[in-house]
DRENTI-601641 format. One line per 2 residues: number of its first residue (from 0); for each residue x, y, z of C-alpha. Coordinates in Angstrom, 1 decimal. Layout:
<pts>
NUM> X,Y,Z | ...
</pts>
This chain:
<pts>
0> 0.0,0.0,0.0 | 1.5,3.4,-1.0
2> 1.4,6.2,1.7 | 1.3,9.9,1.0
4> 1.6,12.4,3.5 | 0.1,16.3,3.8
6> 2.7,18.8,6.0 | 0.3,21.1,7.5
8> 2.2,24.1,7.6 | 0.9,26.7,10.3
10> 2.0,30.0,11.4 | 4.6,32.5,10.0
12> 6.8,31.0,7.8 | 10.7,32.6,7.5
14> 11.6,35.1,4.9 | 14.1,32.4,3.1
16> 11.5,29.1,3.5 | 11.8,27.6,0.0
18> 12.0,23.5,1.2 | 10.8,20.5,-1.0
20> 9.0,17.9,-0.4 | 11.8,16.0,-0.2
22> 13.8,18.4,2.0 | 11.3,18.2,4.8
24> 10.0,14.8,4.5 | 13.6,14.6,6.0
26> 14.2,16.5,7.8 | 11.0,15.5,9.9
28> 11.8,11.8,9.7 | 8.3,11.3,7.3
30> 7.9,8.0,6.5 | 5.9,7.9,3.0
32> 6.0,7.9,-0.7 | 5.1,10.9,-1.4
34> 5.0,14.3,0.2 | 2.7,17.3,-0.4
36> 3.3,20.7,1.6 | 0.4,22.8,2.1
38> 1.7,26.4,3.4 | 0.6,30.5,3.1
40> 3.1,30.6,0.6 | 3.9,27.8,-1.3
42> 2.5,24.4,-1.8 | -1.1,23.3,-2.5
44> -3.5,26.2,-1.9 | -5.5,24.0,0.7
46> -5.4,20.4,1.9 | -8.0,18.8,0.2
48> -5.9,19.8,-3.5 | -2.8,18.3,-2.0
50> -5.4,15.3,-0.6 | -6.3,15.2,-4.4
52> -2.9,15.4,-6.0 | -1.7,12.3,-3.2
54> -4.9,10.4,-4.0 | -5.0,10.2,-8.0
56> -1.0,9.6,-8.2 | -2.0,6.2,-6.5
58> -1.3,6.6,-2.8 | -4.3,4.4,-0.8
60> -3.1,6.1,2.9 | -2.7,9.5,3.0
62> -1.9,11.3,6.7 | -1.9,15.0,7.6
64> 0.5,16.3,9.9 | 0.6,19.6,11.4
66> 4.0,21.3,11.7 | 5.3,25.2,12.4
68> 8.1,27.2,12.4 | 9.9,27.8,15.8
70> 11.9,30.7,17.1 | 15.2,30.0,15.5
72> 13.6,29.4,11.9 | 13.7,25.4,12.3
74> 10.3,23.4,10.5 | 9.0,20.9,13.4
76> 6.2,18.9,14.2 | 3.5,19.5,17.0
78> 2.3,16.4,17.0 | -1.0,16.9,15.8
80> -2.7,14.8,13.5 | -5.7,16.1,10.8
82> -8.4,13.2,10.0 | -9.4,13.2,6.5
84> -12.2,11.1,5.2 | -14.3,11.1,2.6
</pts>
């Protein structure tokens, strides 16, 4: 079963913030196929397009994770988890 993921992203976002998919899946320790990042500005304009974009490239589990910027600039979980159905 192929797993997509949604990065929630909430909050201010730095100046400079111009990460990947790929660059924060890792950073974050993500463990799925693909990655979609949903942010003010850039990413999918809202979750359910990047729940779209995840579903018709094949993925059959897709979770949503919430993350924010802290303090010193750094992308991080909080540990919350959106439920998407449908």
């Amino acid at each position: 079963m192929k797993t997509g993921a949604i990065l929630y992203i909430v909050g201010d976002e730095p100046d400079g913030f111009n990460a990947t998919s790929e660059d924060a899946a890792n950073r974050l320790n993500i463990k799925a196929d693909m990655v979609e990042i949903v942010s003010s500005r850039s990413g999918h304009f809202d979750i359910s397009d990047a729940w779209w974009f995840l579903t018709v490239r094949g993925m059959q589990h897709i979770v949503c994770k919430v993350a924010s910027f802290s303090q010193m600039g750094d992308l991080q979980l909080t540990g919350r988890e959106l439920r998407l159905c449908g």
